[in-house]
C-alpha positions in Angstrom: -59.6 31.9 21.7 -57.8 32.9 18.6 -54.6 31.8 17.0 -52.1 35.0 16.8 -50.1 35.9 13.8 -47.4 35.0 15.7 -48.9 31.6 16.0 -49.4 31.3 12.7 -45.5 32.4 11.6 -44.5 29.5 14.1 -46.3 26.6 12.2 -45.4 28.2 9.0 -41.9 27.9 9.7 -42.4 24.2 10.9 -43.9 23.5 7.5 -41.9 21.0 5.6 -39.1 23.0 3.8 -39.9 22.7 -0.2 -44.0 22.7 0.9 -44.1 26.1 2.9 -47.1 28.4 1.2 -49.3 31.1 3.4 -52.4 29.8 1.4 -51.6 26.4 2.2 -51.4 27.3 6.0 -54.5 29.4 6.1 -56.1 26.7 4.4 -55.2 23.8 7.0 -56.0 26.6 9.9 -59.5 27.5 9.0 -60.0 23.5 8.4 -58.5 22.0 11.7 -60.3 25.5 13.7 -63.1 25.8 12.3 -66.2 27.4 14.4 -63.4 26.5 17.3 -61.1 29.7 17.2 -60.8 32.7 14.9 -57.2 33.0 12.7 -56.0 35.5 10.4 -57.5 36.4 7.5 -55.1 35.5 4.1 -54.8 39.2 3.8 -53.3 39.5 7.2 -51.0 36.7 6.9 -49.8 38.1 3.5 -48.9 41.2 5.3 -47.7 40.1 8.2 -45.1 37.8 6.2 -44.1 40.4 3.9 -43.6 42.6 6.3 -41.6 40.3 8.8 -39.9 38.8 6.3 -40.7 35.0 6.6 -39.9 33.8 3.7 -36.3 35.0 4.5 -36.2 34.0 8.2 -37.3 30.5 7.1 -34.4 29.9 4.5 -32.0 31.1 7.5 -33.7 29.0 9.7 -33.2 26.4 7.0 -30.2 26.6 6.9 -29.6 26.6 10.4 -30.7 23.5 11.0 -29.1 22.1 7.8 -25.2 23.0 8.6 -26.4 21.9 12.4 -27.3 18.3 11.1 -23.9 18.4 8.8 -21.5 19.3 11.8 -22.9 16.7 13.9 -22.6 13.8 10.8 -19.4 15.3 10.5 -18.7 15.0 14.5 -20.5 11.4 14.6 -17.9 9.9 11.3 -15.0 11.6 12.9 -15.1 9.2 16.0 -16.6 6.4 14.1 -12.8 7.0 12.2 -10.8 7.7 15.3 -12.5 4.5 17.0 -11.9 2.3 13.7 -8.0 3.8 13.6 -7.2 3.2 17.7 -8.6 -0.4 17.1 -6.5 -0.8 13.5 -3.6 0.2 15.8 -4.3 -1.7 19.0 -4.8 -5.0 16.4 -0.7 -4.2 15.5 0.6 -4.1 19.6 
């Protein structure tokens, strides 16, 4: 068994934003597969990236997820303030 470049693209972008770094993956790959399965050379992740542009499609995927968790805060105080103003007016009937 080996672990694709692919693979390795997927838990790079699941790296914590801030702490993302090809060495750093390759690193923790060889480590946690040693003798066990057969990864990427640095090289080839350093290609791969540059070529596919992760660096790019994990700052859109960043912020993705960022203006996803905003909306639904936003969502999640607007009925906490709808709730709060039905109850203010229901305390005046």
């Amino acid at each position: 068994m080996h672990i694709t470049t692919e693979d390795a693209k997927n838990l790079y972008f699941q790296m914590p934003k801030g702490h993302r770094s090809i060495r750093k993956l390759h690193k923790q790959l060889s480590e946690k597969y040693k003798g066990k399965k057969s990864i990427p050379s640095l090289t080839t992740l350093f290609r791969y990236s540059k070529e596919e542009n992760w660096i790019e499609q994990s700052h859109q995927i960043d912020n993705q997820v960022s203006e996803n968790t905003m909306q639904k805060i936003v969502e999640k105080k607007t009925i906490e303030m709808e709730s709060a103003s039905i109850l203010n007016l229901a305390s005046f009937v």
